[in-house]
C-alpha positions as CSV (number, residue, x, y, z in Angstrom):
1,X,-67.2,46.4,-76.0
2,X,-64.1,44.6,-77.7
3,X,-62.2,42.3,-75.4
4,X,-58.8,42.2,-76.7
5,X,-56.9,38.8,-77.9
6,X,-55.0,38.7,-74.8
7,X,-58.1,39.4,-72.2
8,X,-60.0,36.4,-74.3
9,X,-56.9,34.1,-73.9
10,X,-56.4,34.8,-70.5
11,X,-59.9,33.6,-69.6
12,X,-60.0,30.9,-71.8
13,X,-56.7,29.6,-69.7
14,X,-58.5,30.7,-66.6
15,X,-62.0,28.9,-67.5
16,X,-59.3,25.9,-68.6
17,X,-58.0,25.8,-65.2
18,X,-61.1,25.5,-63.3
19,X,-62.8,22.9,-65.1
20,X,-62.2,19.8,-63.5
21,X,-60.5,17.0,-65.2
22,X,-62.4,13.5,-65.5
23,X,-60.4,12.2,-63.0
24,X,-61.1,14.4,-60.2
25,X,-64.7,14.3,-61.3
26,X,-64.5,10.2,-60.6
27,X,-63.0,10.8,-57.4
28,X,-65.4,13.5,-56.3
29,X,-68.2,10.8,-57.4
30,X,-66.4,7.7,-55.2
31,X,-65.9,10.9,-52.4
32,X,-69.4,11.4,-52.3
33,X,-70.5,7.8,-52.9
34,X,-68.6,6.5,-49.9
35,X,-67.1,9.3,-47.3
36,X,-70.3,8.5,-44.7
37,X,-70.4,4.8,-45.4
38,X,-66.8,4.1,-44.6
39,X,-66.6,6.7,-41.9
40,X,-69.3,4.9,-40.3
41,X,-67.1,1.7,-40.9
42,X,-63.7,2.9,-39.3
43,X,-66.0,4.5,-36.0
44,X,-67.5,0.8,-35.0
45,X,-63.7,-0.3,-35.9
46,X,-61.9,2.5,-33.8
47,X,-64.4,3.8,-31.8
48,X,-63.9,7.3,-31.8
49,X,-65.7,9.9,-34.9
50,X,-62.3,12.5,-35.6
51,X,-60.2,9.1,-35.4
52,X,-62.4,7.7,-38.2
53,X,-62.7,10.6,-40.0
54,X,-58.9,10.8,-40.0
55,X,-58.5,7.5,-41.2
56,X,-61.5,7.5,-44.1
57,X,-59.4,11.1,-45.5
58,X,-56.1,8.7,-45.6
59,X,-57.7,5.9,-47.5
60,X,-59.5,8.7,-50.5
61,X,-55.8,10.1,-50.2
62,X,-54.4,6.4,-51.0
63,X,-57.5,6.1,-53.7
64,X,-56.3,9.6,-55.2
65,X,-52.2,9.4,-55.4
66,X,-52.2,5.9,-55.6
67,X,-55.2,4.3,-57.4
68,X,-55.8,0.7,-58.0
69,X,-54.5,-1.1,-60.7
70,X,-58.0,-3.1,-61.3
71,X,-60.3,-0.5,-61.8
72,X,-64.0,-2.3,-62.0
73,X,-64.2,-2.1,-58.0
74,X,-62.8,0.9,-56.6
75,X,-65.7,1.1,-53.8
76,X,-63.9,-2.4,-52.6
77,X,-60.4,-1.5,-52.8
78,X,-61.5,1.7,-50.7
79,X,-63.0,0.1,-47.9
80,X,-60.0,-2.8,-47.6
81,X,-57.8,-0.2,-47.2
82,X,-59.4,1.9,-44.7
83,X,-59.6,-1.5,-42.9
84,X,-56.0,-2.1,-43.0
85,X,-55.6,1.5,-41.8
86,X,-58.0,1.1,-39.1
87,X,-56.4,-2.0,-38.1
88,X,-53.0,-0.4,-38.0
89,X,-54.4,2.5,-36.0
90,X,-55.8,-0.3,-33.2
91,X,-52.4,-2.0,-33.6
92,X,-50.9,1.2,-32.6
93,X,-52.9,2.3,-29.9
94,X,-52.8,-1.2,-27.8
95,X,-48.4,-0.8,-28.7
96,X,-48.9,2.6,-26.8
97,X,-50.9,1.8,-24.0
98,X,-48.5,-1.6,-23.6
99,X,-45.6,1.0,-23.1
100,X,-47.3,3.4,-21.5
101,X,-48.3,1.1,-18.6
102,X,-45.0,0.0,-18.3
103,X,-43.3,3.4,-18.5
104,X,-45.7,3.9,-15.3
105,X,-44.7,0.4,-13.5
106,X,-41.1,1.1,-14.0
107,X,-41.8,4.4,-12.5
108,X,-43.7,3.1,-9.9
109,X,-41.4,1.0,-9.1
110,X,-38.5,3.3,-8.7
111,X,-40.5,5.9,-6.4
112,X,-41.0,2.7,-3.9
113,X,-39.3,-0.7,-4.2
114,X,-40.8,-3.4,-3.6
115,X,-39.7,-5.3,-0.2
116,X,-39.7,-9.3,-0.7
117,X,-41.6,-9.5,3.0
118,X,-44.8,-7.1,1.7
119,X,-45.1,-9.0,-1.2
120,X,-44.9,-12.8,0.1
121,X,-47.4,-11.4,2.5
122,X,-49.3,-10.0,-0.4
123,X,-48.8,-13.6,-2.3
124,X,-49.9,-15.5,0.9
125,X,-53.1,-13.3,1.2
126,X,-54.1,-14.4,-2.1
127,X,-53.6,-17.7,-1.8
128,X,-56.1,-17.9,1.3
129,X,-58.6,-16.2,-0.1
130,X,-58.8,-18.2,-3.3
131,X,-58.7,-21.5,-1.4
132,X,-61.7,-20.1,0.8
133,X,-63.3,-18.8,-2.7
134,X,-62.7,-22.4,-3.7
135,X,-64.5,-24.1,-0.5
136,X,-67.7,-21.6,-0.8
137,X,-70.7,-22.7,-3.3
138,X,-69.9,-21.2,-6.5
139,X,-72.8,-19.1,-6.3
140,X,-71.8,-17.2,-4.0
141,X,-68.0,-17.0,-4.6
142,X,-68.9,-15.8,-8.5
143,X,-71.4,-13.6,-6.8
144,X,-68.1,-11.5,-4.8
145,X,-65.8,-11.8,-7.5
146,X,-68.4,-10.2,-9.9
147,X,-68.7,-7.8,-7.4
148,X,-65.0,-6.8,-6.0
149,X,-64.5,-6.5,-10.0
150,X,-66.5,-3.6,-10.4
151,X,-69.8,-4.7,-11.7
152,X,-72.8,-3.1,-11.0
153,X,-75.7,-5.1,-9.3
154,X,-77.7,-5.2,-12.8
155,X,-74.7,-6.3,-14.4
156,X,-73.8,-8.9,-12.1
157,X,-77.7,-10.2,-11.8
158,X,-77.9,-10.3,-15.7
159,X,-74.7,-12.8,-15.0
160,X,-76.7,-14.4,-11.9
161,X,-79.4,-14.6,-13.7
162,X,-81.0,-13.3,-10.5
163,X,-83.5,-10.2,-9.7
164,X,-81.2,-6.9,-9.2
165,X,-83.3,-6.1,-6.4
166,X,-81.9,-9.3,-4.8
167,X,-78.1,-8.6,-5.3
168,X,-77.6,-6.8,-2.7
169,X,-79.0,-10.0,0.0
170,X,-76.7,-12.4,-2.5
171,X,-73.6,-10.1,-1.8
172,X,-74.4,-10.0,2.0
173,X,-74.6,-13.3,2.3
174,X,-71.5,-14.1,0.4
175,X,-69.3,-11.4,2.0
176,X,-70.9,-13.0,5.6
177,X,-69.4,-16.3,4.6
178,X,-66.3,-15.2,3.4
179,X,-65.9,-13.6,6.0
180,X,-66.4,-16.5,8.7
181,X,-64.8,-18.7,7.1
182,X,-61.4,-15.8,6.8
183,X,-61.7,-15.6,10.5
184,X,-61.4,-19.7,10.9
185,X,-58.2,-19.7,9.1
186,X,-56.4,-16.8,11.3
């Protein structure tokens, strides 16, 4: 079988077309060289797999569109990038929470104002029980604001440096003098 002229030149354009040019074969190589390395770089950065993902395929975007002007180190200029990207991305999550929370205390606010007696009260309140915080053993006044933070009792007896089974006889005691010495002030 004979393959005309034109059958032989349009495969030769096809076969030309699909060969990849040295470029993209140096990029594929720096792909393949570094994808799981700086993926694994932006995660402990951003903390969240797609996030990093998202951000490693903007830095080999940067690396392919716009490569560096000194070429010996590309692996270097990679990773600095997806750095600065990463950074920008933490940048821009803590600008979003920062309005978010005060989208939600301006709406708060405007579903119940505040009334200046509730919150002298609220103010007063405070002040009392830091000054009896203050006149308890530090012990136990770190032992009830560890607690009325949130920590657990093996998180706060790692801070104690305490037994966890004995938190909970720390707290009781604590709460017990707290609360004697609220009841003097009233």
């Amino acid at each position: 079988m004979t393959m005309t002229l034109s059958k032989k030149r349009n495969q030769a354009v096809q076969a030309k077309q699909k060969a990849p040019s040295p470029e993209q074969l140096v990029f594929e190589d720096l792909f393949q060289q570094h994808w799981s390395r700086l993926c694994g770089l932006l995660f402990r950065l951003v903390g969240d797999w797609d996030e990093a993902q998202d951000l490693a395929l903007d830095a080999f975007m940067k690396l392919y569109s716009q490569p560096p002007a000194d070429e010996h180190n590309p692996g270097g200029w990679l990773y600095r990038v997806g750095m600065n990207l990463g950074f920008n991305a933490l940048r821009a999550r803590q600008r979003r929470q920062r309005y978010e929370e005060k989208a939600g205390v301006q709406a708060l606010e405007a579903e119940h104002p505040s009334d200046p007696a509730e919150e002298l009260e609220s103010a007063q309140e405070r002040e009392q029980v830091r000054s009896i915080l203050a006149a308890m053993k530090p012990r136990e006044a770190q032992t009830l604001i560890l607690r009325h933070s949130g920590l657990s009792y093996a998180e706060i007896a790692a801070v104690l440096d305490v037994s966890p089974a004995s938190v909970g006889t720390l707290i009781a005691r604590a709460e017990r003098e707290f609360e004697q010495r609220y009841t003097r002030i009233l």
